[in-house]
PDB file of N, CA, C and O in Angstrom:
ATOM      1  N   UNK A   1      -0.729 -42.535  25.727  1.00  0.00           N
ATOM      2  CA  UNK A   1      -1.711 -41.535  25.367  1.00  0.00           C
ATOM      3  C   UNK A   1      -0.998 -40.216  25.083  1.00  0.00           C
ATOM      4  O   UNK A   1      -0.096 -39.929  25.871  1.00  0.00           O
ATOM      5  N   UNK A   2      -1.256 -39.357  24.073  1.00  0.00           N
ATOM      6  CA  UNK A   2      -0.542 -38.499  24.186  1.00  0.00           C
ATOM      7  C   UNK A   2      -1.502 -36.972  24.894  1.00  0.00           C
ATOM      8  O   UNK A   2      -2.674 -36.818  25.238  1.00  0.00           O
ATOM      9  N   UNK A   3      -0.496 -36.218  24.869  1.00  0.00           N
ATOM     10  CA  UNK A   3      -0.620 -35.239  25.379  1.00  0.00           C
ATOM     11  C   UNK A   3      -1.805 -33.892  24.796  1.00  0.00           C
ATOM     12  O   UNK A   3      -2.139 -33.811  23.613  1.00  0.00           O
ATOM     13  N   UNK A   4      -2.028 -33.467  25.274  1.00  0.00           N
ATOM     14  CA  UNK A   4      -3.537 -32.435  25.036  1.00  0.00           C
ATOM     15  C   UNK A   4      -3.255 -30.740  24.945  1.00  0.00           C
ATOM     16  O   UNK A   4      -3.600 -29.917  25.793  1.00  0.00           O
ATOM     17  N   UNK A   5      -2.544 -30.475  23.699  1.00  0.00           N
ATOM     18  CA  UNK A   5      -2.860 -29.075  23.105  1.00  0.00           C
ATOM     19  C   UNK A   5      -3.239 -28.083  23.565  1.00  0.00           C
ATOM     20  O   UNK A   5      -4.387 -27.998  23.131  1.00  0.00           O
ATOM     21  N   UNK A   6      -3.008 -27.039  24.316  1.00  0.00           N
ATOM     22  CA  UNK A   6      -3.870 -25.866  24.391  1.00  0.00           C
ATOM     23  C   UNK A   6      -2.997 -24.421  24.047  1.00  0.00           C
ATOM     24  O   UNK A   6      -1.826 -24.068  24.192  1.00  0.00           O
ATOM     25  N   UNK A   7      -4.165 -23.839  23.545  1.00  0.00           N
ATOM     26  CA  UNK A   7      -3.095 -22.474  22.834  1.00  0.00           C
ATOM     27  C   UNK A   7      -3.099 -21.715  24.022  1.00  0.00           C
ATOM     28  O   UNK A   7      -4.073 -21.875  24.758  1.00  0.00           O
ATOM     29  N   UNK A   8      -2.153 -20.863  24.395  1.00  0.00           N
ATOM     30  CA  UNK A   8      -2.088 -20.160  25.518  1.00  0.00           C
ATOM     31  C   UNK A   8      -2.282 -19.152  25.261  1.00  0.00           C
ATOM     32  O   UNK A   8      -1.634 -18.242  25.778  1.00  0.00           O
ATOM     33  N   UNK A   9      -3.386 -18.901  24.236  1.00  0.00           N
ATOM     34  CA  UNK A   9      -4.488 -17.627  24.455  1.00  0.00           C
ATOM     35  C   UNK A   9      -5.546 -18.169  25.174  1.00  0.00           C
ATOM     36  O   UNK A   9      -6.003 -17.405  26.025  1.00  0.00           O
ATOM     37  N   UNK A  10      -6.021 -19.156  25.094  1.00  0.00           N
ATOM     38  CA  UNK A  10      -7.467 -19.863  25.799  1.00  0.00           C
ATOM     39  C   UNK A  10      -6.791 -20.489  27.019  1.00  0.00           C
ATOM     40  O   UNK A  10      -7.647 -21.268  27.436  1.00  0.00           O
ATOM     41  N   UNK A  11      -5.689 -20.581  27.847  1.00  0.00           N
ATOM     42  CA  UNK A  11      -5.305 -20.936  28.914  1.00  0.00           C
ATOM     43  C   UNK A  11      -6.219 -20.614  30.005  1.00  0.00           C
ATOM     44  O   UNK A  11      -6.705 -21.618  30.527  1.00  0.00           O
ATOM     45  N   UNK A  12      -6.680 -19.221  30.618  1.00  0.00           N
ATOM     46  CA  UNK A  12      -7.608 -19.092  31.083  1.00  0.00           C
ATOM     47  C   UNK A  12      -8.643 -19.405  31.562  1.00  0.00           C
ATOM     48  O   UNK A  12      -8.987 -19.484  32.741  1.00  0.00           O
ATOM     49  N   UNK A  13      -9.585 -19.741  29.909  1.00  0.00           N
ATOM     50  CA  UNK A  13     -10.965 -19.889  29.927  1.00  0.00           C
ATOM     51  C   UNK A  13     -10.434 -21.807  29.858  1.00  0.00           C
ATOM     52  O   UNK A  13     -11.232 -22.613  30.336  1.00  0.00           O
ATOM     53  N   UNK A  14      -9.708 -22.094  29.527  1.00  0.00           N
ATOM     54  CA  UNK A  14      -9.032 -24.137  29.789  1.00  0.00           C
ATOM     55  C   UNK A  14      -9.495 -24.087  31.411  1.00  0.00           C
ATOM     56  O   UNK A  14     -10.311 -24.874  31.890  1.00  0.00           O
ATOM     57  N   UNK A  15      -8.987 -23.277  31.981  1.00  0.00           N
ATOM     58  CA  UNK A  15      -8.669 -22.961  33.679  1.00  0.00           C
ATOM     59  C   UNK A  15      -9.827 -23.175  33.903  1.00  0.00           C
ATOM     60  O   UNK A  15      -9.998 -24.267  34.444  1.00  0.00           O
ATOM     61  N   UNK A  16     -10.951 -22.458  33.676  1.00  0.00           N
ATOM     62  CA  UNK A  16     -12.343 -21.484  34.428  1.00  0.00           C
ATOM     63  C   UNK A  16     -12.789 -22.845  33.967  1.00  0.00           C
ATOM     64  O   UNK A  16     -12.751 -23.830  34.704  1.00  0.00           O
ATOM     65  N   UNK A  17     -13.124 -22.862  32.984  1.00  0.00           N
ATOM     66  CA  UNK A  17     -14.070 -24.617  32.597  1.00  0.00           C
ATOM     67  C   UNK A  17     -13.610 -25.719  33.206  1.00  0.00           C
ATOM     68  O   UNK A  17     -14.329 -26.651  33.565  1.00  0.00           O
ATOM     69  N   UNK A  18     -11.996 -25.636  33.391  1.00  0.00           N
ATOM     70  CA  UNK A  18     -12.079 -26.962  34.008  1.00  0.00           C
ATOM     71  C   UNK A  18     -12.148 -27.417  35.186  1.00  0.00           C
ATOM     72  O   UNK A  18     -11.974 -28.575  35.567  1.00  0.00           O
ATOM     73  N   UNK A  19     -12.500 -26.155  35.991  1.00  0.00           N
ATOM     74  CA  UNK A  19     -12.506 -26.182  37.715  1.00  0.00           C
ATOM     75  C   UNK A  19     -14.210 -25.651  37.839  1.00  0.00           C
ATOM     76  O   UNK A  19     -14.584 -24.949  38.779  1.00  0.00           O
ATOM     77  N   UNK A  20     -15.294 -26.194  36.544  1.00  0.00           N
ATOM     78  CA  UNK A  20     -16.635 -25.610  36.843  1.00  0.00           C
ATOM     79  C   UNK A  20     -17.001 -26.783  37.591  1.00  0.00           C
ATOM     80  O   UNK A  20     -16.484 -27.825  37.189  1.00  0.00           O
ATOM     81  N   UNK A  21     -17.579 -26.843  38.338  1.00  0.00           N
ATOM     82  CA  UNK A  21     -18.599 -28.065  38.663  1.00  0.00           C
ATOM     83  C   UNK A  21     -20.200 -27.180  38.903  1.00  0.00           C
ATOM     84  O   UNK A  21     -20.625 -26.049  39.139  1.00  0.00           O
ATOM     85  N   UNK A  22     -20.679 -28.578  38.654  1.00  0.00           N
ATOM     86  CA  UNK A  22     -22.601 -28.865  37.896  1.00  0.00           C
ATOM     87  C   UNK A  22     -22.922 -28.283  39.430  1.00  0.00           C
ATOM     88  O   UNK A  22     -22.358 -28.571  40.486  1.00  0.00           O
ATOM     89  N   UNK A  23     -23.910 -27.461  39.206  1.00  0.00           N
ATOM     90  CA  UNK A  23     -24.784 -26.503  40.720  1.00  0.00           C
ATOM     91  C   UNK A  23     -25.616 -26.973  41.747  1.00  0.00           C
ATOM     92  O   UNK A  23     -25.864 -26.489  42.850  1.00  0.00           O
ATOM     93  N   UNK A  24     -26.225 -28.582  40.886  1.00  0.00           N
ATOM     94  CA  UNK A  24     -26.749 -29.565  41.866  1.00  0.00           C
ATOM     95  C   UNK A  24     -26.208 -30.958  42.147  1.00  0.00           C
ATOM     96  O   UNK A  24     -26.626 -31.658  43.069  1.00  0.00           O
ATOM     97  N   UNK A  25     -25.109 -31.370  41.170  1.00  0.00           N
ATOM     98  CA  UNK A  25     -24.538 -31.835  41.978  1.00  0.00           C
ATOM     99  C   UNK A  25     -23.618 -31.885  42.604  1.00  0.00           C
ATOM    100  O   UNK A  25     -23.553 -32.455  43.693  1.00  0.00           O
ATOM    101  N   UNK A  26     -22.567 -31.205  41.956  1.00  0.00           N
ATOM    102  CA  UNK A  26     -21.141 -30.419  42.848  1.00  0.00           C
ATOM    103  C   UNK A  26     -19.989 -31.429  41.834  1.00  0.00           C
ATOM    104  O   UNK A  26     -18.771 -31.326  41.976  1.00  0.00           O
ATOM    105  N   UNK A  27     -20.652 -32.406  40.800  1.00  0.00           N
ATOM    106  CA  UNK A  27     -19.353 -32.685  40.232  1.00  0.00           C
ATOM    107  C   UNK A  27     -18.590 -31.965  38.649  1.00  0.00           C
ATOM    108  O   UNK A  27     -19.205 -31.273  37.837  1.00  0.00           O
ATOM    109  N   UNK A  28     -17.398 -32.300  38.572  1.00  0.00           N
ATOM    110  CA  UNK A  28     -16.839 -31.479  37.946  1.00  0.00           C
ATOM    111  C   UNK A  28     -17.443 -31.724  36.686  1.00  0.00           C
ATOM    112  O   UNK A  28     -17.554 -32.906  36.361  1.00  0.00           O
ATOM    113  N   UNK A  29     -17.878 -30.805  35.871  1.00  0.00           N
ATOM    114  CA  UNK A  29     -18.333 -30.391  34.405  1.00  0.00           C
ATOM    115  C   UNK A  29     -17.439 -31.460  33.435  1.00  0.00           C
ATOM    116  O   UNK A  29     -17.971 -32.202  32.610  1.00  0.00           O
ATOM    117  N   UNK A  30     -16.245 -31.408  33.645  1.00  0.00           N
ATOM    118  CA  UNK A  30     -15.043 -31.927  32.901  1.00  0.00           C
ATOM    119  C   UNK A  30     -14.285 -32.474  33.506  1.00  0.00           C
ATOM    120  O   UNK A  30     -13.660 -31.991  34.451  1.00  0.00           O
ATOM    121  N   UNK A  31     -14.170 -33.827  32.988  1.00  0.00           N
ATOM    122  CA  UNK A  31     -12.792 -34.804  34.233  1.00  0.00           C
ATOM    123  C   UNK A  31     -11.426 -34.435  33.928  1.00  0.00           C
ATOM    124  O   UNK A  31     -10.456 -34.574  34.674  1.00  0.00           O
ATOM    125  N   UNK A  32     -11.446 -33.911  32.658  1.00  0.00           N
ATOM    126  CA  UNK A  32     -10.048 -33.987  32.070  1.00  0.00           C
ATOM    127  C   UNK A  32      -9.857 -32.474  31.294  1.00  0.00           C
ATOM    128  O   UNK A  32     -10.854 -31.835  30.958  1.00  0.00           O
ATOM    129  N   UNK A  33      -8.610 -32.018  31.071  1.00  0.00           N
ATOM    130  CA  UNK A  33      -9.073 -31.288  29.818  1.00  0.00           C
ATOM    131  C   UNK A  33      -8.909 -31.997  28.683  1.00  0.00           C
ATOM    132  O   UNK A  33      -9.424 -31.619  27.631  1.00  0.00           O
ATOM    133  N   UNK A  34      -8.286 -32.935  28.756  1.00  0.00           N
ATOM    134  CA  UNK A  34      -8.740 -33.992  27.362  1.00  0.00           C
ATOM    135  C   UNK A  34     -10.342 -33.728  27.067  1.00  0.00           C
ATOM    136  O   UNK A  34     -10.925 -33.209  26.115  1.00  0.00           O
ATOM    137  N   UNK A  35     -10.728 -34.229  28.120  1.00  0.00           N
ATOM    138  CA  UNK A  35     -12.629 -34.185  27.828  1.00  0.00           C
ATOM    139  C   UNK A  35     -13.463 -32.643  27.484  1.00  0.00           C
ATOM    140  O   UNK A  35     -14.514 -32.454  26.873  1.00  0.00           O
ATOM    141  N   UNK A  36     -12.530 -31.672  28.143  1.00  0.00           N
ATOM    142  CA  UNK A  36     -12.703 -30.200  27.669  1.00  0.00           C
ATOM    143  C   UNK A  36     -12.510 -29.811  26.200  1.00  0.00           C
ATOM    144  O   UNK A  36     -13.208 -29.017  25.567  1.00  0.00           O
ATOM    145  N   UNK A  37     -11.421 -30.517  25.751  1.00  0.00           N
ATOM    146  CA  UNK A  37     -10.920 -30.259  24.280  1.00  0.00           C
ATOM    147  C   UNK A  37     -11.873 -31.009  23.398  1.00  0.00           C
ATOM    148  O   UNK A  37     -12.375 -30.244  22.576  1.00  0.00           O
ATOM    149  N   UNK A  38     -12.250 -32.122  23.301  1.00  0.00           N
ATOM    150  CA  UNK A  38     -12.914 -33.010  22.517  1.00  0.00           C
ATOM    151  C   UNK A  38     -14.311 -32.355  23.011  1.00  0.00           C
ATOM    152  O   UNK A  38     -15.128 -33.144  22.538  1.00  0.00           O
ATOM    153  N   UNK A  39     -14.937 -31.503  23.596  1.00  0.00           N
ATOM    154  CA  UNK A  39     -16.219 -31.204  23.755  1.00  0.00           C
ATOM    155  C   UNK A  39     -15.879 -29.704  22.593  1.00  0.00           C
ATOM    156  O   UNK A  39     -16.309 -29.514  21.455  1.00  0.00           O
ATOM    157  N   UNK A  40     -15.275 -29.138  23.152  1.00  0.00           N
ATOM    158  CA  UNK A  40     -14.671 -27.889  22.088  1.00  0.00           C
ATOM    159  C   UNK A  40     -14.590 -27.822  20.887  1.00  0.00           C
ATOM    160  O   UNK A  40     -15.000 -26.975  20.093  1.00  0.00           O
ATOM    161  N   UNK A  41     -13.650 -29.409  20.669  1.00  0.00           N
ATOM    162  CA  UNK A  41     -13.818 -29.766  19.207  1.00  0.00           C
ATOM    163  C   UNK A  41     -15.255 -30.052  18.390  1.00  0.00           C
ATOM    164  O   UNK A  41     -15.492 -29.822  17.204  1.00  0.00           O
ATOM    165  N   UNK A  42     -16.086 -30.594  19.353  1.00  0.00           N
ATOM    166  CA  UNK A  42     -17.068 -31.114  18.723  1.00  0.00           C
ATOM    167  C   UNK A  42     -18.144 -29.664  18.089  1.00  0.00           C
ATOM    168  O   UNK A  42     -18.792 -29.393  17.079  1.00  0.00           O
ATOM    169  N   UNK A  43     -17.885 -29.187  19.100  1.00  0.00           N
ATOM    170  CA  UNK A  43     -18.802 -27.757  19.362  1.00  0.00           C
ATOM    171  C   UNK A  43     -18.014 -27.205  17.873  1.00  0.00           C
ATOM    172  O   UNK A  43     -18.645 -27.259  16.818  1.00  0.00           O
ATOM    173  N   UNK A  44     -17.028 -26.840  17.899  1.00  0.00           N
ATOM    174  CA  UNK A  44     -16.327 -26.129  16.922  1.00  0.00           C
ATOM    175  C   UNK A  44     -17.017 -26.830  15.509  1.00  0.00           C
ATOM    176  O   UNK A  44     -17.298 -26.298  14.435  1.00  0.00           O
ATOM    177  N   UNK A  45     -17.141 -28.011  15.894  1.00  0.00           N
ATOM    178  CA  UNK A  45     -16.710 -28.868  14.476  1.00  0.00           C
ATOM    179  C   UNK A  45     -18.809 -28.612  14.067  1.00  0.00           C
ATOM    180  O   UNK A  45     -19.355 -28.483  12.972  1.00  0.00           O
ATOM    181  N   UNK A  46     -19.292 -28.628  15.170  1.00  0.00           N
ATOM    182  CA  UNK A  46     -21.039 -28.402  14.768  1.00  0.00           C
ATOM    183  C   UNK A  46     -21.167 -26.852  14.098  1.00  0.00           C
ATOM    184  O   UNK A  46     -22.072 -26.644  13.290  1.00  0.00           O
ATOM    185  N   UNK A  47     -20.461 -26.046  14.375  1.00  0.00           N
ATOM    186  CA  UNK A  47     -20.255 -24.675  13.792  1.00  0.00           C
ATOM    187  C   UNK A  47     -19.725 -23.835  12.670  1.00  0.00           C
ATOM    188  O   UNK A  47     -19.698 -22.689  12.221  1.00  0.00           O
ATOM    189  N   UNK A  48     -19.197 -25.439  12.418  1.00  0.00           N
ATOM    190  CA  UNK A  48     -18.202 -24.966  11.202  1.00  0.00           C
ATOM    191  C   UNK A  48     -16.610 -23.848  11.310  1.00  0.00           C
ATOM    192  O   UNK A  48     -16.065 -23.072  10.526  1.00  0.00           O
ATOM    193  N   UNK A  49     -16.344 -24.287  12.634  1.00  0.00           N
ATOM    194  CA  UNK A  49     -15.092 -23.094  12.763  1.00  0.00           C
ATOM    195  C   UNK A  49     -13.942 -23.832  13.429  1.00  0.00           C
ATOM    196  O   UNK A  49     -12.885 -23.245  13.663  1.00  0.00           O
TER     197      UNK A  49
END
């Protein structure tokens, strides 16, 4: 599998999202940042940017 991209301007906000967990049930938002990136992408890609 390869490895997962992040620009280290968004290092940060990679950080903050990937340590969110859901308010009722306590699990993590994102298992991976693989799964962070491909949600990003998708988002990006619905936006046109």
């Amino acid at each position: 599998m390869r490895n997962v991209r992040r620009m280290a301007e968004h290092g940060e906000l990679c950080i903050k999202l990937g340590q969110l967990s859901h308010p009722i049930t306590g699990t993590p938002l994102f298992r991976s940042f693989r799964e962070l990136s491909c949600f990003a992408a998708m988002l990006g890609y619905e936006h046109r940017r």
